[in-house]
C-alpha positions in Angstrom: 146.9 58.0 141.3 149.9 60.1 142.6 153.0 58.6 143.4 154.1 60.9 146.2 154.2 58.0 148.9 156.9 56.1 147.1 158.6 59.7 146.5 158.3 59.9 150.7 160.0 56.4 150.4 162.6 56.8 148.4 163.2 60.6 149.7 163.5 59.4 153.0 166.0 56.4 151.8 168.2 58.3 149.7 168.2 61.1 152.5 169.1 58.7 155.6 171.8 56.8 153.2 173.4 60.6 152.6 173.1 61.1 156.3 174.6 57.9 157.6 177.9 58.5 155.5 178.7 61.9 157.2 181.4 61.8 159.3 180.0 64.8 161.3 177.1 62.5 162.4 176.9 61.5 165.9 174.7 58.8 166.1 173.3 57.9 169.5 173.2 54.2 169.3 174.1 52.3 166.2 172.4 48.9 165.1 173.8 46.3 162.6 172.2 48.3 159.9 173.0 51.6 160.2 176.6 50.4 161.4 177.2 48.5 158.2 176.5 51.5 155.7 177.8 54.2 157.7 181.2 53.8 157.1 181.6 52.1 153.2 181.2 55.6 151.4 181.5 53.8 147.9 178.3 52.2 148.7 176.1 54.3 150.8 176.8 57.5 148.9 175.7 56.7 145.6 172.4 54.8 146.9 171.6 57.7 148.5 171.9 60.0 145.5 170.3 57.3 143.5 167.1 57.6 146.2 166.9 60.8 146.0 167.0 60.7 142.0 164.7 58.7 141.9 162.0 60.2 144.4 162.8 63.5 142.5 162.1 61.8 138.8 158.7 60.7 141.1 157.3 64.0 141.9 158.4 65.2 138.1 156.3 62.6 136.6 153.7 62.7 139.0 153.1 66.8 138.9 154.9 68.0 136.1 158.3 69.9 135.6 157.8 72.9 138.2 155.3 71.9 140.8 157.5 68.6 140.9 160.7 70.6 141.6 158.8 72.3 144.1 157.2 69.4 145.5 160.5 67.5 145.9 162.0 70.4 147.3 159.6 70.9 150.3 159.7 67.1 150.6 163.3 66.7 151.1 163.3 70.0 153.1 160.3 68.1 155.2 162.8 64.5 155.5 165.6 65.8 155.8 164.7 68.6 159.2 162.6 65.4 160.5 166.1 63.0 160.1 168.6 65.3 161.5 166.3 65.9 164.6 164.9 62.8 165.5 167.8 60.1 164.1 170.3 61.4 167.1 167.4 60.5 169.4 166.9 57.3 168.1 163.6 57.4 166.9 164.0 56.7 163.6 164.1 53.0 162.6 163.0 51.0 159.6 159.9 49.6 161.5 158.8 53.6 162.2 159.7 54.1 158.3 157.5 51.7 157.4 154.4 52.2 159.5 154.4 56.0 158.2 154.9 54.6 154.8 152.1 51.7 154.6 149.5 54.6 156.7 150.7 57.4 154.2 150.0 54.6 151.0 146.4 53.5 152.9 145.3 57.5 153.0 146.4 58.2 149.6 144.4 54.9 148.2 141.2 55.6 149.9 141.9 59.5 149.0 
């Protein structure tokens, strides 16, 4: 079984973490979440790299050295265009994370 949906997860986690810490981010409206780790850079920083880390050590264990690299690559390069267009809108919330997580796990189980 590939493991690309918890890559997705963790991608998209360590991606959003990294985004929420920019100071160039202009959020549209800010919940209790996305308030709290927005401005602590100590903490929301190295989650983020340790996300993406870990979705990269993913898709290297799941497809090998190079197609894993290249896999994570057009991954984050998916998560990360996705984030930066639809989190100033507001469409992006950890229910709508998980929905497309637990449908993305249910196709790749009965794939």
């Amino acid at each position: 079984m590939r493991m690309i949906t918890l890559s997705f997860l963790f991608t998209i986690l360590g991606f959003w973490a990294c985004y929420q810490t920019s100071r160039r981010v202009a959020v549209a409206a800010l919940n209790r979440r996305s308030e709290s780790g927005r401005p602590n850079l100590t903490r929301g920083l190295p989650f983020g790299l340790i996300g993406l880390l870990v979705g990269f050590v993913l898709c290297v264990l799941s497809y090998g050295l190079g197609s894993g690299l290249f896999v994570f690559l057009i991954l984050l390069t998916i998560v990360s265009s996705l984030i930066i267009l639809l989190a100033p809108l507001g469409y992006i919330s950890g229910k709508n994370i998980a929905v497309v997580t637990l449908l993305s796990a249910l196709i790749e189980i009965t794939l």
